[in-house]
C-alpha positions as CSV (number, residue, x, y, z in Angstrom):
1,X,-105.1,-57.7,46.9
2,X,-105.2,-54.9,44.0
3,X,-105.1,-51.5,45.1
4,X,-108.3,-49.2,43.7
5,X,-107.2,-46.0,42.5
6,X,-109.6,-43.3,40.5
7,X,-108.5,-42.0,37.5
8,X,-110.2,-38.8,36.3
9,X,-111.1,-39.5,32.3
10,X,-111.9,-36.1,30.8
11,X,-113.6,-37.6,27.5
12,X,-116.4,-38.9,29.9
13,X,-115.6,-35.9,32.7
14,X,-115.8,-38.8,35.2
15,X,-113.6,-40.8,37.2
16,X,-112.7,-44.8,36.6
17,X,-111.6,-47.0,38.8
18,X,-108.4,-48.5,38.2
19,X,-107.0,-51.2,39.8
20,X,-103.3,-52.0,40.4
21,X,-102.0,-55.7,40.6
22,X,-99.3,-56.6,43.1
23,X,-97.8,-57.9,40.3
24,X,-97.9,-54.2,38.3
25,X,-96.5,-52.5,41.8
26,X,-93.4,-55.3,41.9
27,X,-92.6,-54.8,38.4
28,X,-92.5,-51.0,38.6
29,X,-90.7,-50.7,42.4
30,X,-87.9,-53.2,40.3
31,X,-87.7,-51.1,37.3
32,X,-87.2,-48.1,40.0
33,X,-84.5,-49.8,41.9
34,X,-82.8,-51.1,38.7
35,X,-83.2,-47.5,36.8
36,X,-81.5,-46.3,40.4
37,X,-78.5,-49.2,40.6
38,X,-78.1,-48.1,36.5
39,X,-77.2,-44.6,37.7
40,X,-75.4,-44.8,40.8
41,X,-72.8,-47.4,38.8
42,X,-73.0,-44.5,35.9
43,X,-72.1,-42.0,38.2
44,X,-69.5,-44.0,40.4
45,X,-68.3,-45.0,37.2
46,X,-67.9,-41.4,36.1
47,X,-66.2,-40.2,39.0
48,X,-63.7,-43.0,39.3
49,X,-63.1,-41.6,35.5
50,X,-63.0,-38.0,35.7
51,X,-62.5,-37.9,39.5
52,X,-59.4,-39.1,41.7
53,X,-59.7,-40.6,44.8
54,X,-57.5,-39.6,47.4
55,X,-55.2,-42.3,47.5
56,X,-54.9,-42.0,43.2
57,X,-54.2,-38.4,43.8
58,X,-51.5,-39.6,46.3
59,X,-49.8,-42.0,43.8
60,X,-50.2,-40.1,40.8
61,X,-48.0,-37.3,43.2
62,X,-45.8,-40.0,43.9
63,X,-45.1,-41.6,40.4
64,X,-45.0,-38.1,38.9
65,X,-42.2,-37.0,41.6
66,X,-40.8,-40.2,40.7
67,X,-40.6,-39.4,36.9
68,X,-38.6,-36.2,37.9
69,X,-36.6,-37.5,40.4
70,X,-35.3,-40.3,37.4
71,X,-34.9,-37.0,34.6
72,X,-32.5,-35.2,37.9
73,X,-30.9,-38.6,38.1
74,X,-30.1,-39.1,34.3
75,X,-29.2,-35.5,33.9
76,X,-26.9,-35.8,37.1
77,X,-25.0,-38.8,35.3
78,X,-24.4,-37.4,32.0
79,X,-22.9,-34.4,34.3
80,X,-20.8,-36.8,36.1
81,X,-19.6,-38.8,32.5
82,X,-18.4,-35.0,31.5
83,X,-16.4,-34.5,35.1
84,X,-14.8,-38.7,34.5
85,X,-14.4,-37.7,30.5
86,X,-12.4,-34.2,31.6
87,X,-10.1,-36.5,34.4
88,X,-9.5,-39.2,31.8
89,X,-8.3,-36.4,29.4
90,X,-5.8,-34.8,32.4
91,X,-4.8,-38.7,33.0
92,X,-4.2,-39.2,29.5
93,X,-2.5,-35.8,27.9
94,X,-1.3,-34.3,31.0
95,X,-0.3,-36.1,34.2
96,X,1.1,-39.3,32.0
97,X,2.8,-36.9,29.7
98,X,4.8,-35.7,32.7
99,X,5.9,-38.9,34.2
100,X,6.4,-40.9,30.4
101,X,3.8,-43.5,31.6
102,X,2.0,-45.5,29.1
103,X,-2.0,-44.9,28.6
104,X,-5.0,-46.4,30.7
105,X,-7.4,-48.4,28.5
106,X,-11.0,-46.4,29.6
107,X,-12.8,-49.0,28.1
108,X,-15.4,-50.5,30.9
109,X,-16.7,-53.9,30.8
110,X,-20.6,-53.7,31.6
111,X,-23.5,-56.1,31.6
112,X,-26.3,-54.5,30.9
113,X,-28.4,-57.7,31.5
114,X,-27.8,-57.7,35.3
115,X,-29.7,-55.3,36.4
116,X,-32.2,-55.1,33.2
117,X,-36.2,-54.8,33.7
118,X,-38.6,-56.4,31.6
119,X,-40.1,-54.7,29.3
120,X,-43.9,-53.2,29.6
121,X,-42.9,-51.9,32.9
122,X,-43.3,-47.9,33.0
123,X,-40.2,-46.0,32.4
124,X,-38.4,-49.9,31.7
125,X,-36.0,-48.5,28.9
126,X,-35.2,-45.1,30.6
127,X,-34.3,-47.4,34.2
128,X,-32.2,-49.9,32.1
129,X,-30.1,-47.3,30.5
130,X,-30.1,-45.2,34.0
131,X,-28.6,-48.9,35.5
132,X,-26.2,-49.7,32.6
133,X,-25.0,-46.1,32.8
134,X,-24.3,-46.8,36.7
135,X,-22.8,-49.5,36.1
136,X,-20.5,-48.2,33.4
137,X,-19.3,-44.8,35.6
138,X,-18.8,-47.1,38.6
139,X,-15.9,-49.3,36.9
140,X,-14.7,-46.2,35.3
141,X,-14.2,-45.2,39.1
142,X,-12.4,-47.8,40.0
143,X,-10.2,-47.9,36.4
144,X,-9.4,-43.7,37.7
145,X,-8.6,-45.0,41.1
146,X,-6.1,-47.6,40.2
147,X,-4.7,-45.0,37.1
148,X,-4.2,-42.8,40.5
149,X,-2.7,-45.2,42.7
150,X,0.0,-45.5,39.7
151,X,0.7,-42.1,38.9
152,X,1.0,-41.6,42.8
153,X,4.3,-44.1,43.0
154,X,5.5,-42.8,39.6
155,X,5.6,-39.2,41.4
156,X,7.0,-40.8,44.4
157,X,9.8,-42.1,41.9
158,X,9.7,-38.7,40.4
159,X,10.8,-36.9,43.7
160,X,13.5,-39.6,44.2
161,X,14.7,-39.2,40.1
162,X,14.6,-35.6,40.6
163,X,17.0,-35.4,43.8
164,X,18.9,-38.1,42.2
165,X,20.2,-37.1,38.5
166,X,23.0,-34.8,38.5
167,X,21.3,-31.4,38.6
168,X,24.4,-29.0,39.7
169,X,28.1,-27.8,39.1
170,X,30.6,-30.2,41.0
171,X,32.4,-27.0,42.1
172,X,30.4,-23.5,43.4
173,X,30.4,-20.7,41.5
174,X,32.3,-18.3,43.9
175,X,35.0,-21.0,43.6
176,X,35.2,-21.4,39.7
177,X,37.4,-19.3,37.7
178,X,36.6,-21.5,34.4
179,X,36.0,-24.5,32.0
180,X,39.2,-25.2,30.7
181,X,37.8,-27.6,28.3
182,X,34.2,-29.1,27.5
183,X,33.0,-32.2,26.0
184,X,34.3,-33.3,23.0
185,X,37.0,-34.0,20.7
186,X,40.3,-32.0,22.1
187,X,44.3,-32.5,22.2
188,X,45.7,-34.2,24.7
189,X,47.8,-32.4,27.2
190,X,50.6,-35.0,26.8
191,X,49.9,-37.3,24.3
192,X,49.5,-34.0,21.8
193,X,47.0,-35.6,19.8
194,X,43.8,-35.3,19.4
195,X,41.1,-37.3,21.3
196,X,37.8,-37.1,22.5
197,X,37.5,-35.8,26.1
198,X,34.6,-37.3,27.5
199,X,34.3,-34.7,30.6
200,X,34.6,-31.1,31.7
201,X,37.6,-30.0,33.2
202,X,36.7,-26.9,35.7
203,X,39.8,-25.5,36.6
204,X,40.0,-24.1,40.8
205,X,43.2,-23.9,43.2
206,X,44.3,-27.1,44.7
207,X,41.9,-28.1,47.6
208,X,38.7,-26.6,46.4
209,X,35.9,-28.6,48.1
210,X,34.1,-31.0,45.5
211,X,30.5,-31.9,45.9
212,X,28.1,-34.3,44.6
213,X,25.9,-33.7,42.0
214,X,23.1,-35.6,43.1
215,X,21.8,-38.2,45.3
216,X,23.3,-41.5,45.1
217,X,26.0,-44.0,46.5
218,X,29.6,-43.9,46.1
219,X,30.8,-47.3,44.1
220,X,34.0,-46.1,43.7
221,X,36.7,-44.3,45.8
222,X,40.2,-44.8,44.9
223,X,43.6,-43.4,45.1
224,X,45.2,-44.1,41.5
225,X,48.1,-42.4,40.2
226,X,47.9,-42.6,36.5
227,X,44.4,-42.2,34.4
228,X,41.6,-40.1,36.5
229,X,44.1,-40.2,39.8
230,X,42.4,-40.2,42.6
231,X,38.5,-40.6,41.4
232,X,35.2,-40.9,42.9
233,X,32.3,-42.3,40.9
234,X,28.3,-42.2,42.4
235,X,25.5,-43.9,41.2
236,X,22.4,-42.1,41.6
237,X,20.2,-44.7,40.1
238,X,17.9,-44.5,36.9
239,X,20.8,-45.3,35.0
240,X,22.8,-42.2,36.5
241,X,26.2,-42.4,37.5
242,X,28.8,-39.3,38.0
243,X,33.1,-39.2,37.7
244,X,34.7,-36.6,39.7
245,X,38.7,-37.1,38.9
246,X,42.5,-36.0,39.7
247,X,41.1,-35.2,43.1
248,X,44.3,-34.6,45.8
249,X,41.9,-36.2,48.5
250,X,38.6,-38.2,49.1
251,X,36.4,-37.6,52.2
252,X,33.9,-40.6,51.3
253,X,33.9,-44.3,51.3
254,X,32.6,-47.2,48.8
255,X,29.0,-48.1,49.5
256,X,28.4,-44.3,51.5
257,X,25.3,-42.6,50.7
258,X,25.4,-39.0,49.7
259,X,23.0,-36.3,49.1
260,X,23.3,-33.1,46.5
261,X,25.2,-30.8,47.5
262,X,27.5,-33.2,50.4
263,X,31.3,-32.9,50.2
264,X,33.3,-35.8,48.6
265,X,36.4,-34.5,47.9
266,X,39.5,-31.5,46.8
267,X,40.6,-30.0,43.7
268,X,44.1,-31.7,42.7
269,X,46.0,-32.9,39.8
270,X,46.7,-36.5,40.4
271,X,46.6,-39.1,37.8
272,X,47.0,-38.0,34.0
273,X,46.8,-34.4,35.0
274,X,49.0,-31.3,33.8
275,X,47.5,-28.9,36.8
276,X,45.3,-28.4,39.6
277,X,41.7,-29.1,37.9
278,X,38.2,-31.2,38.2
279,X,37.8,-33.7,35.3
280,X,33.8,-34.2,35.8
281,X,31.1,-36.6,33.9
282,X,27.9,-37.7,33.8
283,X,27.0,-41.4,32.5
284,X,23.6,-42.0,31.1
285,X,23.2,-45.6,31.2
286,X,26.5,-47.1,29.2
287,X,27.1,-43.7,27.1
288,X,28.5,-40.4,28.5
289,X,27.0,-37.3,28.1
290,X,27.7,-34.1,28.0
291,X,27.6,-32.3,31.4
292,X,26.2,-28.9,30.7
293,X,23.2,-30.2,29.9
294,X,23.1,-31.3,33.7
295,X,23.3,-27.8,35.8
296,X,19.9,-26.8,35.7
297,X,19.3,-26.8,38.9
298,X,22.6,-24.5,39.9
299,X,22.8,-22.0,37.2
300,X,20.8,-19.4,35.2
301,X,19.9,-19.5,31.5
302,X,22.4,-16.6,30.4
303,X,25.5,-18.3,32.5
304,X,24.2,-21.9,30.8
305,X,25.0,-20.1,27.2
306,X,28.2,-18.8,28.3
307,X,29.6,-22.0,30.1
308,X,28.1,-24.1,26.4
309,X,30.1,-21.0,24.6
310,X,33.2,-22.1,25.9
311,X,33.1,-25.5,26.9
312,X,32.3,-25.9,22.8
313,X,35.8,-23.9,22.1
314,X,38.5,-26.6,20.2
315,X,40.9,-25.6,23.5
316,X,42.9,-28.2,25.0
317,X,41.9,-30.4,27.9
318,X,44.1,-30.4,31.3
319,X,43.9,-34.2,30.7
């Protein structure tokens, strides 16, 4: 049934009837409703847009902290490749320098495909590089650890080396009066002719105590009476081995260990000897060396240049 409605027409100043179909009031409460949906998706649509919902705001907080948390982390690495770079330099120029090691190889195998992310992920080349990075300092870590495990023994052997070589006179210093003769060519006592003397001959009164020069074991102990006489010889390892000759006694045994500094025998003159002295020498793996370069740990630098002043002299040896 229409609905009558008056209109008010002012060109007749009268009012009309007008009638409204159902149809008309459907039509027009539909555009409404429509015109109504229309804005409220506008407006929902506009403030999903423009405004964030409180679970955006709480993962746009998170991936943002995220984001900062990964710049921290990248800067924290590149801190930490300095710190390994600094320790491979010490490894490298310094503590193998000491100990004549060879050089580590700090070259890390990495696969950078293990742990990769597919691209068109957020942030997917900064967390590859992050991960190959990683991976890169961690087998550096463990290249370090074994370099340090190495140089740990080798100063383990260094101790032992150092308490082994020959490192101090044979006789003390309140006991020596001299060198009678050094290393080198010099004449013979008896044969009056010139020959190399591949000692030094410390002159001291007949029974001044003799002492090893370093750590070793005794691998020879004899009484002889031509040549060195009565002679003790030590091997202190790393191709070290000391003579001490024309001793009038031995208070040591073949296969004894000795340390530094321990008592092995007395001043004489036995063997080839003209009077009471200590032929002394140092062997460096199948060559002899000259013993004054082997009293650094027993003398100072001023009494090293005297005792190389005259051990140099062309005197003769006792020998």
């Amino acid at each position: 049934m229409a609905k009558i409605k008056y209109f008010y027409n002012p060109n007749k100043l009268d009012f009309e009837k007008v009638r409204t179909s159902v149809t008309s009031i459907v039509l027009r409460v539909f555009g409404f409703l429509s015109a109504s949906i229309v804005a409220g998706a506008i407006m929902v649509l506009a403030m999903y847009s423009f405004i964030d919902s409180p679970k955006e705001k709480i993962l746009r907080r998170e991936s943002q902290e995220y984001r900062d948390q990964l710049k921290q982390f990248r800067v924290r690495i590149a801190q930490l490749n300095k710190e390994m770079n600094d320790l491979q330099e010490k490894d490298r120029n310094i503590y193998r320098a000491i100990f004549s090691a060879d050089p580590v190889d700090f070259k890390p195998k990495s696969n950078p495909a293990k742990y990769k992310i597919a691209d068109g992920i957020d942030d997917a080349a900064l967390i590859n590089d992050l991960n190959k990075k990683v991976e890169e300092l961690g087998n550096l870590v463990q290249i370090q650890k074994k370099s340090y495990e190495e140089l740990n023994k080798l100063a383990e052997n260094k101790i032992e080396f150092l308490a082994s070589i020959p490192a101090i006179q044979p006789i003390a210093n309140k006991d020596l009066k001299r060198i009678a003769s050094g290393f080198g060519y010099r004449i013979h006592p008896i044969y009056r002719t010139t020959k190399f003397h591949s000692g030094i001959d410390f002159t001291a009164p007949r029974r001044t105590p003799v002492y090893a020069t370093g750590n070793g074991k005794i691998v020879f102990s004899k009484y002889e009476g031509r040549g060195y006489g009565n002679h003790v010889i030590i091997n202190h390892g790393f191709g070290y081995q000391s003579l001490y000759g024309h001793l009038s006694s031995i208070e040591v045994y073949s296969g004894q260990n000795v340390k530094r500094g321990e008592l092995i025998g007395y001043v004489g003159s036995t063997g080839t000897s003209t009077a009471p002295h200590l032929h002394y020498e140092v062997m460096k793996g199948e060559r002899k060396v000259n013993p004054i370069n082997y009293f650094f740990n027993d003398i100072n630098e001023s009494d090293y240049e005297a005792i190389r002043d005259i051990s140099s002299r062309p005197t003769q040896s006792f020998d």
